[in-house]
OpenMM code with the backbone's topology and positions (N, CA, C; nanometers):
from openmm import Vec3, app, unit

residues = "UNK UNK UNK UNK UNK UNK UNK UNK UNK UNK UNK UNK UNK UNK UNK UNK UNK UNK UNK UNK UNK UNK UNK UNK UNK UNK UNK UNK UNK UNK UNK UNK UNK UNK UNK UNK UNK UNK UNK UNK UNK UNK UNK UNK UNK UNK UNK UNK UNK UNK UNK UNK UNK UNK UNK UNK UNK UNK UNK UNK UNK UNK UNK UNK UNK UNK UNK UNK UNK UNK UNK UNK UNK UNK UNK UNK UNK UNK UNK UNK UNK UNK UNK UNK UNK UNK UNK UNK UNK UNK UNK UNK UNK UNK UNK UNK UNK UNK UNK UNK UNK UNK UNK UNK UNK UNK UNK".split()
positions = [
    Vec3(-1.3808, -0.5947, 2.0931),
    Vec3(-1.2854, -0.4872, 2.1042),
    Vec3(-1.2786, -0.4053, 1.9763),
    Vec3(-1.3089, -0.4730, 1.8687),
    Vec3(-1.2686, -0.3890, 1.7535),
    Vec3(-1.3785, -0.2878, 1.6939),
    Vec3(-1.5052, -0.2845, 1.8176),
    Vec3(-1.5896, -0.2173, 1.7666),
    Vec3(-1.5865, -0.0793, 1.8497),
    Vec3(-1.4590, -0.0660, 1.8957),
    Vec3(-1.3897, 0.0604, 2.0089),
    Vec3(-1.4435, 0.2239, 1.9204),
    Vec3(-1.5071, 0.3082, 1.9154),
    Vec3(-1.4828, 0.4059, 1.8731),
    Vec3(-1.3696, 0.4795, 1.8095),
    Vec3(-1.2615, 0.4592, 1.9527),
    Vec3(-1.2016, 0.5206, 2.0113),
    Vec3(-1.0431, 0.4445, 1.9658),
    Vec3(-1.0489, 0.4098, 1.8598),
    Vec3(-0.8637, 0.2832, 1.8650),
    Vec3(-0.7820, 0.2997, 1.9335),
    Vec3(-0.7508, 0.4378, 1.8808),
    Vec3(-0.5932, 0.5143, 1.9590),
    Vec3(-0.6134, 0.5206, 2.0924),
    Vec3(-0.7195, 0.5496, 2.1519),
    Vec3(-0.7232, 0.5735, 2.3497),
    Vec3(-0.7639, 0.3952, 2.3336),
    Vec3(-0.8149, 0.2667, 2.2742),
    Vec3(-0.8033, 0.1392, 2.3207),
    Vec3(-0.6802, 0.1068, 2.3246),
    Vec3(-0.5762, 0.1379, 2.2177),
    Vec3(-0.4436, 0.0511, 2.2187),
    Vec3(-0.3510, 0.1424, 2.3414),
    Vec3(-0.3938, 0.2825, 2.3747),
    Vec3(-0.3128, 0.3146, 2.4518),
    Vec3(-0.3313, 0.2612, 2.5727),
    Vec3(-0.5069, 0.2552, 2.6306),
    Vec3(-0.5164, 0.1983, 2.7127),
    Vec3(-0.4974, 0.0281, 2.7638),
    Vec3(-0.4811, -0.0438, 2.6700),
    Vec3(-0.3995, -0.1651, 2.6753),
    Vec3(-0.2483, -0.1718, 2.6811),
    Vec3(-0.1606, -0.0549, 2.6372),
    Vec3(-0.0269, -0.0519, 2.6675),
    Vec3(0.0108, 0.0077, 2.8174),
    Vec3(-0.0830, 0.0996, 2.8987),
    Vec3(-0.1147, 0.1111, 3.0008),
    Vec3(-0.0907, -0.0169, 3.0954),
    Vec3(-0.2479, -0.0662, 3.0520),
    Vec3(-0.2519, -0.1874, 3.0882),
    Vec3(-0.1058, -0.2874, 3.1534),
    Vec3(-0.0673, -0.3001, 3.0278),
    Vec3(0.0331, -0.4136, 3.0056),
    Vec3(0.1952, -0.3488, 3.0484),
    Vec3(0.1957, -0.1994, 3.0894),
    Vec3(0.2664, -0.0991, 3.1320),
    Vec3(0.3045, -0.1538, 3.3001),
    Vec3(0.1876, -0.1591, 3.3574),
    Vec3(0.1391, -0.2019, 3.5086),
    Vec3(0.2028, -0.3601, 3.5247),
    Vec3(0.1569, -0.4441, 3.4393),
    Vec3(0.1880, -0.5700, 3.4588),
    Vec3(0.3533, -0.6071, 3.4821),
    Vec3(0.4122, -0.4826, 3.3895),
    Vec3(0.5634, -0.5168, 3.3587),
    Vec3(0.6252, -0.4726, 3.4485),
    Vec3(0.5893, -0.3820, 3.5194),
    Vec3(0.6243, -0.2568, 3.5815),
    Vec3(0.7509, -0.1528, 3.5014),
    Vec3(0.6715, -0.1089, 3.4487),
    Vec3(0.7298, 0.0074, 3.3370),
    Vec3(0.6671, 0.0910, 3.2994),
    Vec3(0.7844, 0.1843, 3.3145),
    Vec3(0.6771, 0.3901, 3.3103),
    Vec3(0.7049, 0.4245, 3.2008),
    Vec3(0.6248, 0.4163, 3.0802),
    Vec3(0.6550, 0.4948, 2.9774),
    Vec3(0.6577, 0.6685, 2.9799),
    Vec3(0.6917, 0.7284, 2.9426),
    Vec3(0.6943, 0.8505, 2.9377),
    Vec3(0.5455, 0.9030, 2.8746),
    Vec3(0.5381, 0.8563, 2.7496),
    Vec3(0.4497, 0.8890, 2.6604),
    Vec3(0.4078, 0.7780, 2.6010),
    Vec3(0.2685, 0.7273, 2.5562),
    Vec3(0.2261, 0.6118, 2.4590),
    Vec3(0.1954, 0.7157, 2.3343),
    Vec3(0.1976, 0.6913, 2.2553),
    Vec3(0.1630, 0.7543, 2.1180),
    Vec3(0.0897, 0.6425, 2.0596),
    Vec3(0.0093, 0.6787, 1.9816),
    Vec3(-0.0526, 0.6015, 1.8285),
    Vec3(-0.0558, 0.7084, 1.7061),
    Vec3(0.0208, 0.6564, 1.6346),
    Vec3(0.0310, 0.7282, 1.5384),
    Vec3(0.0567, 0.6215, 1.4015),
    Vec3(0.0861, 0.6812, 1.2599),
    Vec3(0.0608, 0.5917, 1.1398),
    Vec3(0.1987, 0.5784, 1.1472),
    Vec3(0.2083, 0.4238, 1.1125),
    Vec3(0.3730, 0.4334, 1.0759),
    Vec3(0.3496, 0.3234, 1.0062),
    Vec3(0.4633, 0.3660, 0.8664),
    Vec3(0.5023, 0.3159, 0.7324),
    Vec3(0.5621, 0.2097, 0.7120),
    Vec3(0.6835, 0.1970, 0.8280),
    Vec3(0.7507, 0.0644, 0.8170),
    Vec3(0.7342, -0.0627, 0.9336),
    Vec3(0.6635, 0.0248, 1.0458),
    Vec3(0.7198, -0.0888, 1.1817),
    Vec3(0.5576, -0.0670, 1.2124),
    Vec3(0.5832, -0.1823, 1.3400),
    Vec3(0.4431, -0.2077, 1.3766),
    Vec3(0.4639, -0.1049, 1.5635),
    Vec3(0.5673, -0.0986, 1.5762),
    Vec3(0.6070, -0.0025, 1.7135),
    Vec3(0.7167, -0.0028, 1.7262),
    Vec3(0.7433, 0.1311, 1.8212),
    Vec3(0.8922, 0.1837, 1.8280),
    Vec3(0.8918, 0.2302, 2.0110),
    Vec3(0.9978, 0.2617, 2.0361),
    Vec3(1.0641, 0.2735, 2.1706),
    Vec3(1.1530, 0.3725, 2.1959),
    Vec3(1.1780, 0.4674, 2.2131),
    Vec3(1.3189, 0.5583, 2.1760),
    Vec3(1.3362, 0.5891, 2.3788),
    Vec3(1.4808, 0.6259, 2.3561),
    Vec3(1.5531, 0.5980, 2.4894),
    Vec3(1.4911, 0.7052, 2.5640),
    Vec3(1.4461, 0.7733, 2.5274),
    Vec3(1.3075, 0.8708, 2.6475),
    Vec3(1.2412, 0.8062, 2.6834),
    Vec3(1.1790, 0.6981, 2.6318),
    Vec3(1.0840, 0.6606, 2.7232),
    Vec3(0.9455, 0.6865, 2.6640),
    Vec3(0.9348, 0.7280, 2.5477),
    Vec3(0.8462, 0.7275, 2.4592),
    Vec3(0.7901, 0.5905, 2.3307),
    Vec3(0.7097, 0.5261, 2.3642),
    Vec3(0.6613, 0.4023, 2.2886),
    Vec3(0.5747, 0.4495, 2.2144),
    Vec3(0.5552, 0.4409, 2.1162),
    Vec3(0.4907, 0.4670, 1.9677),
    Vec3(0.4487, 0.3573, 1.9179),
    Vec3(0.3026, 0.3067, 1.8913),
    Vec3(0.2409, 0.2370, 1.8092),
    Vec3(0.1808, 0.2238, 1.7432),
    Vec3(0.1615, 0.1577, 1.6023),
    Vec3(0.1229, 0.2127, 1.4419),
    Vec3(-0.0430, 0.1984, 1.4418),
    Vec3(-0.1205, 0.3156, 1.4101),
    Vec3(-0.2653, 0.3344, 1.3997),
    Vec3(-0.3320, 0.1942, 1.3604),
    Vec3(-0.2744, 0.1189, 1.2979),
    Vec3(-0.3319, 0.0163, 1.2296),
    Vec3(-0.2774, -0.1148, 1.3005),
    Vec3(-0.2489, -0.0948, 1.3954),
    Vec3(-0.2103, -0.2146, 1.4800),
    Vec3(-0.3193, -0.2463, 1.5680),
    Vec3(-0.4507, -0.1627, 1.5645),
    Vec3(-0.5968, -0.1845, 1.6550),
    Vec3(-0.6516, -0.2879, 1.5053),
    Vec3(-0.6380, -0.2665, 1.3993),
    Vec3(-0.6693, -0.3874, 1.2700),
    Vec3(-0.6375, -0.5537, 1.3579),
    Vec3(-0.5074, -0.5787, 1.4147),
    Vec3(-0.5036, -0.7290, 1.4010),
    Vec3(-0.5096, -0.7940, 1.5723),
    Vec3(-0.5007, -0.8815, 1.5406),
    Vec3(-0.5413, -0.9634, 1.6524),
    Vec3(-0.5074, -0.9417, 1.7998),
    Vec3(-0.5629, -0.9579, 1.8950),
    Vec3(-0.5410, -0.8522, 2.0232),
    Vec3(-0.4022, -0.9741, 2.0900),
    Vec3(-0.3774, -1.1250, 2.0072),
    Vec3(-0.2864, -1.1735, 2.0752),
    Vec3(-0.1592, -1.1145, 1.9822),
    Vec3(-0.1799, -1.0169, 1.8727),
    Vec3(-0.0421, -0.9393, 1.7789),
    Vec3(-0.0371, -0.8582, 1.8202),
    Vec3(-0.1303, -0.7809, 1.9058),
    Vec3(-0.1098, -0.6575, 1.9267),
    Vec3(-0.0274, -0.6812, 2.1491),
    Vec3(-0.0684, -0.7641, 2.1817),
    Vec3(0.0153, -0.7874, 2.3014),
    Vec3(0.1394, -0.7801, 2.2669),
    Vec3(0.1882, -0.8570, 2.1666),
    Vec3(0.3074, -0.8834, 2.1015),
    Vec3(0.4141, -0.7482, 2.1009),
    Vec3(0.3508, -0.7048, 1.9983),
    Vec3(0.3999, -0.5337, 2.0002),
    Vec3(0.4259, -0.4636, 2.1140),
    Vec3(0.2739, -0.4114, 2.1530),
    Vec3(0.2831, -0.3806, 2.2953),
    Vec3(0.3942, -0.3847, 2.3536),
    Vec3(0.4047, -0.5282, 2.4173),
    Vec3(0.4850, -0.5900, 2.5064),
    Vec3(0.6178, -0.5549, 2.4684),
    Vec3(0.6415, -0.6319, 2.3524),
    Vec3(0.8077, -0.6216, 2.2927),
    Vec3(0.8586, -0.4416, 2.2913),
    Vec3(0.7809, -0.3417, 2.3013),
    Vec3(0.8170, -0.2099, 2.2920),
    Vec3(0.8420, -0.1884, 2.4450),
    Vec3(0.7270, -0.2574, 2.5289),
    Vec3(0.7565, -0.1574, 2.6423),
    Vec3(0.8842, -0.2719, 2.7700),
    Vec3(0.9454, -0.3907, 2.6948),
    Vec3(1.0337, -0.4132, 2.7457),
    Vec3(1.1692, -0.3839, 2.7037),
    Vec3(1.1369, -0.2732, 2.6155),
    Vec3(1.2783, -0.2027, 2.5465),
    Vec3(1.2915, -0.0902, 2.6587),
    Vec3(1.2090, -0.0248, 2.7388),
    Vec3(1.2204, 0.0678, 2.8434),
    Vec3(1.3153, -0.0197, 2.9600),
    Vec3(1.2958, -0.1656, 3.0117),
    Vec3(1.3727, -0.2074, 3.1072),
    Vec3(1.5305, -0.2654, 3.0135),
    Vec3(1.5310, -0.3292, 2.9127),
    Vec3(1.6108, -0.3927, 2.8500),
    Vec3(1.6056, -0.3289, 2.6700),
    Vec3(1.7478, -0.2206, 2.6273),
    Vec3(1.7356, -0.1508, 2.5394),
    Vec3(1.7618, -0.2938, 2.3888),
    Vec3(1.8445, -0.3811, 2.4375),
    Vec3(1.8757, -0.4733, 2.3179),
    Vec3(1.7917, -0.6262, 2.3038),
    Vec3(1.7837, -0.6836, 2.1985),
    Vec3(1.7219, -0.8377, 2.2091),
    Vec3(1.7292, -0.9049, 2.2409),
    Vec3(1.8501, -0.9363, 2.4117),
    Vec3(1.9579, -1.0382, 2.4240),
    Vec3(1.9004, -1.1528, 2.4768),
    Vec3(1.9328, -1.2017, 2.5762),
    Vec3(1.8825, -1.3169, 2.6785),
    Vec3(1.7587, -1.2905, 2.7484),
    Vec3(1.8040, -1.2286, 2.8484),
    Vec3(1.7154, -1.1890, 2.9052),
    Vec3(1.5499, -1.1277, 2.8674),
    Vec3(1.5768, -1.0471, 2.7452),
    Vec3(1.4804, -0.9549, 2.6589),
    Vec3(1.4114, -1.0698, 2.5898),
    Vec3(1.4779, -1.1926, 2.5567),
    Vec3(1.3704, -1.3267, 2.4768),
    Vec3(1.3193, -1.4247, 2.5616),
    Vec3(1.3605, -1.4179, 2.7391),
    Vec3(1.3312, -1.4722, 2.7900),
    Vec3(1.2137, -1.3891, 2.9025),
    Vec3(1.1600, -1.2857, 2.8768),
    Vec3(1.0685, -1.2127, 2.9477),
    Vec3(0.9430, -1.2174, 2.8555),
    Vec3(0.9884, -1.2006, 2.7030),
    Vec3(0.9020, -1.2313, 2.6171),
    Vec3(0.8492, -1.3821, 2.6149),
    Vec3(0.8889, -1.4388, 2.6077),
    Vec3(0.8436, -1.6173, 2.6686),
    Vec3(0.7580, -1.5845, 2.7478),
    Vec3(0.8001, -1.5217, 2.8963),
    Vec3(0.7466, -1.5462, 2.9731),
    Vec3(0.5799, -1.4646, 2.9662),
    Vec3(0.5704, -1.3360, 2.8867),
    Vec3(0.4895, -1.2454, 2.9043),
    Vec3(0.4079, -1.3155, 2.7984),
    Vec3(0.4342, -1.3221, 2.6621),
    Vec3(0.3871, -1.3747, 2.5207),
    Vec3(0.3938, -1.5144, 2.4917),
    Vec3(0.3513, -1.6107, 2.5336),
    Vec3(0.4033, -1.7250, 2.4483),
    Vec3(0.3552, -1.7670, 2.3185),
    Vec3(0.4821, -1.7825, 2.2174),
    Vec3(0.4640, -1.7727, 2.1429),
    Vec3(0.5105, -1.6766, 2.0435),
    Vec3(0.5492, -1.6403, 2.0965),
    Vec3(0.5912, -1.4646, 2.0158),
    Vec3(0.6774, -1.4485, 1.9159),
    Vec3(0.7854, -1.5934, 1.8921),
    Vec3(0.8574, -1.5812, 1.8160),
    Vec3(0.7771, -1.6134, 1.6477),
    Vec3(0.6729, -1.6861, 1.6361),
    Vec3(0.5769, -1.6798, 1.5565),
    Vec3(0.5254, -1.5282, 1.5142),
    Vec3(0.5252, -1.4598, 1.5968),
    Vec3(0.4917, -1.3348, 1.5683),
    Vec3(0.5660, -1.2766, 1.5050),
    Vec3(0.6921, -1.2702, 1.5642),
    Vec3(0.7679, -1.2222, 1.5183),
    Vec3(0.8245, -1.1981, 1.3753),
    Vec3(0.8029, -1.3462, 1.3528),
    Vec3(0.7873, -1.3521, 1.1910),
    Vec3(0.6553, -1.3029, 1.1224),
    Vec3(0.5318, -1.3128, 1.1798),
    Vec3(0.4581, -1.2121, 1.1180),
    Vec3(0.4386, -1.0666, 1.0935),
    Vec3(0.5404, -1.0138, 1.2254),
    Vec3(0.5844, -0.9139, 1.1828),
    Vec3(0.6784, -0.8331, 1.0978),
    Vec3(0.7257, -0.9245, 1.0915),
    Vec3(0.8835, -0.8560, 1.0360),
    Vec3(0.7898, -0.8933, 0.8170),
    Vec3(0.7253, -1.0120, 0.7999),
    Vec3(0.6622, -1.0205, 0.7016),
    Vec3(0.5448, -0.8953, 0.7201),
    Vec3(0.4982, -0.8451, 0.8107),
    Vec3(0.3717, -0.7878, 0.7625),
    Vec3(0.4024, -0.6502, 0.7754),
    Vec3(0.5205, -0.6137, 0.7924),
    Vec3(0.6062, -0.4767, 0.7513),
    Vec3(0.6540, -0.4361, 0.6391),
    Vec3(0.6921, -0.5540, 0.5926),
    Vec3(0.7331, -0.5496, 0.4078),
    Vec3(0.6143, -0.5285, 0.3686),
    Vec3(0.4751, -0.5676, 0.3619),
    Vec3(0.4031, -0.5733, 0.2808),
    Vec3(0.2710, -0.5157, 0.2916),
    Vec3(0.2343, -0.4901, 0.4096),
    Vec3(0.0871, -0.4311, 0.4875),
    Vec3(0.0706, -0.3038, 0.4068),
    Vec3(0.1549, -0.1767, 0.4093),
    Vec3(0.1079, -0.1104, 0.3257),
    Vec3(0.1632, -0.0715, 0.1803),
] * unit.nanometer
topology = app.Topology()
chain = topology.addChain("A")
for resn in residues:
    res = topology.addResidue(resn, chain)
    for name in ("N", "CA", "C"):
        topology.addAtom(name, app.Element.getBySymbol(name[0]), res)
């Protein structure tokens, strides 16, 4: 995968992907550079994910993915939102901590 030409149309087309599975309509996928987060969600319906998130592992980048585009069905982290992630990611709370570490420090 990482020898894609193309990053930004691979990660979009895997949030696609993983769009279908959830059943969730994003408005817009974006890839774009971002400074602090590894992806974002805003209440349009627009999911945004950081250029450099095609860099790590395609089970970190589900992670992301995933955790953004179940902010379209569920806007907060609650029950439900850690228990879809279980179900979609296992494992994720590991991630989680690699993310929240590889935001402080990646760039």
């Amino acid at each position: 995968m990482k020898s894609s030409l193309y990053p930004a149309q691979e990660l979009r087309r895997r949030a696609l992907a993983w769009a279908l599975k959830l059943k969730v309509n994003p408005r817009v996928v974006r890839v774009q550079a971002m400074r602090r987060k590894w992806g974002s969600c805003s209440s349009a319906g627009t999911v945004t994910l950081a250029s450099d998130l095609f860099d790590q592992e395609s089970r970190f980048q589900d992670y992301v993915i995933v955790h953004e585009l179940l902010h379209l069905r569920l806007p907060n982290h609650g029950r439900m939102f850690k228990a879809l992630m279980s179900a979609h990611v296992p494992g994720w709370r590991e991630m989680e901590v690699q993310s929240r570490f590889g935001a402080a420090w990646r760039r």
